[in-house]
C-alpha positions as CSV (number, residue, x, y, z in Angstrom):
1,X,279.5,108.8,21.5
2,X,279.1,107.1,18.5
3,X,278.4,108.5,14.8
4,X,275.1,108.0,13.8
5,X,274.4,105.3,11.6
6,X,273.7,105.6,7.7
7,X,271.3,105.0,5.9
8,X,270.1,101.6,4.8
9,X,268.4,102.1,1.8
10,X,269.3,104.3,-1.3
11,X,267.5,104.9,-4.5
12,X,269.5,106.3,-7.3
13,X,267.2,108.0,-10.6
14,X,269.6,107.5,-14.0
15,X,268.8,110.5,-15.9
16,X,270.6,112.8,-18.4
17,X,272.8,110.0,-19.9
18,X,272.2,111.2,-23.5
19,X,272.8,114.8,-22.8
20,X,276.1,113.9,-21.0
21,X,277.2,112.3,-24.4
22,X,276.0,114.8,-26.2
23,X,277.8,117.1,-24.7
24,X,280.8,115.6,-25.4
25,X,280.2,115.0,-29.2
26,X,279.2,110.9,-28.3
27,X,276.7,108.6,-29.4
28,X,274.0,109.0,-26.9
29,X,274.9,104.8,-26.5
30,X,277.9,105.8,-24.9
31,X,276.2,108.4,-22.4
32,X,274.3,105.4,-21.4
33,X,277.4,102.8,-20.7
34,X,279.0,105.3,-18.5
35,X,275.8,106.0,-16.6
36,X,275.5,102.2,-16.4
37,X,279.4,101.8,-14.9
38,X,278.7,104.7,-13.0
39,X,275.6,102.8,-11.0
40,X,278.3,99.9,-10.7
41,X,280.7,102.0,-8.9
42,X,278.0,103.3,-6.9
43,X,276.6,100.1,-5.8
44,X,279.9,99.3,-5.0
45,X,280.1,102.1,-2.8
46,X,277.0,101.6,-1.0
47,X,278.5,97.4,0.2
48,X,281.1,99.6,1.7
49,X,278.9,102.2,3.4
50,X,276.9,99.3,4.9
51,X,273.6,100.3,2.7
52,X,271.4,97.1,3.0
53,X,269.1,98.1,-0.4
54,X,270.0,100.0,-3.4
55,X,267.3,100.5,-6.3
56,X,268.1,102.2,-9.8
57,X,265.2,103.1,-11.5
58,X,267.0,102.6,-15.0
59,X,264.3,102.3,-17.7
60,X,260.7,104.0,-17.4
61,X,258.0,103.3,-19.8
62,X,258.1,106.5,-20.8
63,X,261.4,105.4,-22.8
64,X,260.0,103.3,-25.0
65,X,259.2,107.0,-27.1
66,X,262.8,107.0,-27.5
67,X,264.3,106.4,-31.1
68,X,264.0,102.8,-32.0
69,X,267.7,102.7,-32.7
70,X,268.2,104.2,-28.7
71,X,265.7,101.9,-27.1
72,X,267.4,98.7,-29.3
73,X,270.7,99.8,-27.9
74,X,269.5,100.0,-23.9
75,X,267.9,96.4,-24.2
76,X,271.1,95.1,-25.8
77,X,273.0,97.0,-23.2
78,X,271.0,95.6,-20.4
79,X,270.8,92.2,-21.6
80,X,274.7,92.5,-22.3
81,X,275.4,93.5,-18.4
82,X,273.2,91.6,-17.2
83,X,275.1,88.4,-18.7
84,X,278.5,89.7,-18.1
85,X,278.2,91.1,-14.3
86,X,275.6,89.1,-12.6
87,X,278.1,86.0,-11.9
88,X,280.4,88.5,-10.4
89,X,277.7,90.5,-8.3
90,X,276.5,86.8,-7.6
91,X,280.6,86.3,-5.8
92,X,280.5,89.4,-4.1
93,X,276.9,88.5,-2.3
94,X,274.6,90.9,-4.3
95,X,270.9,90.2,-4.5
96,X,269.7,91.2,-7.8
97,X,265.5,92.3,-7.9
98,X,263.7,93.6,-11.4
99,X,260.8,95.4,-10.4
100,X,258.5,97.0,-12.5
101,X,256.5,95.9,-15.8
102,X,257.8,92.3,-18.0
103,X,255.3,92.9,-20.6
104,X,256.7,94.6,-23.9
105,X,260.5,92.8,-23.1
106,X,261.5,90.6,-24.8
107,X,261.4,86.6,-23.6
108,X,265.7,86.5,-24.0
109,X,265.8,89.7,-21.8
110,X,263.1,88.6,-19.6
111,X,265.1,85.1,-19.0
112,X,268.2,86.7,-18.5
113,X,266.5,89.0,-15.7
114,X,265.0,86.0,-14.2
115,X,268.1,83.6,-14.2
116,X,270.2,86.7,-12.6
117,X,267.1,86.8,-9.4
118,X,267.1,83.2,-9.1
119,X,271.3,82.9,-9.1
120,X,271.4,85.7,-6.6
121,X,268.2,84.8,-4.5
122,X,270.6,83.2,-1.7
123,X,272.6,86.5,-1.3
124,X,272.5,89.9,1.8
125,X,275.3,91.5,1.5
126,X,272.9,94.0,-0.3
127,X,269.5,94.0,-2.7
128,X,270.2,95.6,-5.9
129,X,266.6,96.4,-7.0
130,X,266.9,97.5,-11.0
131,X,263.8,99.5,-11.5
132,X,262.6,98.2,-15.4
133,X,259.7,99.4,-17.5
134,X,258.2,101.0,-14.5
135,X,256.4,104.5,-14.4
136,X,253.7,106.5,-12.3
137,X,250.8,106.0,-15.2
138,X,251.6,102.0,-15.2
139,X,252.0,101.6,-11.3
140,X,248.4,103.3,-10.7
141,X,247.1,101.4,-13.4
142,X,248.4,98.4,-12.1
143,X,247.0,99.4,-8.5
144,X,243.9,100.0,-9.6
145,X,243.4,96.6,-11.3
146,X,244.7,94.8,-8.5
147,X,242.1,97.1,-6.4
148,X,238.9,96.4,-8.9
149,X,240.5,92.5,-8.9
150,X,241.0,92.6,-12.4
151,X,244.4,91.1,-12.1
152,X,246.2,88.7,-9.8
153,X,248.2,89.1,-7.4
């Protein structure tokens, strides 16, 4: 008999970054780096396990409350990872997806995210969907919009 198969899709919430670093007498920048190698490793780990989707949900919109020094240092972060590891998630046959809201990101950032879909838009060894300016206000907002046909599709 064989083992039962795993599952396929995994969603992973980052959260607590700040008050890891803190803990430790960090910057709360650095909380956020190792959460972000830690979601590397992880995706890692889930090509090996045979998970076909992996999502992060990474940035809500409720972060934009944060400090304006903490949110500047996420978008550099992001836009600094996604430059240096999308050519090598690219080689290893990783599909990278943004979902969530562009509007408030900067045009660089928003580039970067869309040059890192289209490089990787060939690639299944797994989806990597990076959950970014997303949140439950905005998503029934947006719902509701597309419902009354206030917005395209």
């Amino acid at each position: 008999m064989s083992a039962p198969a795993g599952p396929k899709y995994v969603a992973i919430i980052t959260d607590g970054n700040g008050r890891w670093a803190q803990s430790r007498g960090l910057p709360v920048e650095e909380g956020h780096k190792a959460g972000a190698d830690t979601v590397k490793a992880r995706l890692r780990d889930a090509v090996e396990l045979g998970i076909r989707e992996l999502t992060v949900f990474s940035f809500s919109t409720e972060n934009w409350s944060r400090s304006p020094h903490e949110v500047s240092a996420l978008m550099e972060m992001f836009s600094h990872r996604i430059v240096g590891e999308t050519p090598e998630l690219n080689q290893e046959g990783v599909r990278m997806r943004f979902i969530g809201r562009r509007e408030g990101v900067s045009e660089k950032l928003q580039r970067q995210m869309d040059e890192a879909e289209a490089l990787t838009a060939g690639n299944d060894t797994i989806t990597f969907f990076i959950a970014f300016n997303y949140g439950g206000r905005a998503e029934i907002v947006d719902a509701a919009r597309k419902f009354d046909g206030t917005t395209e599709e």
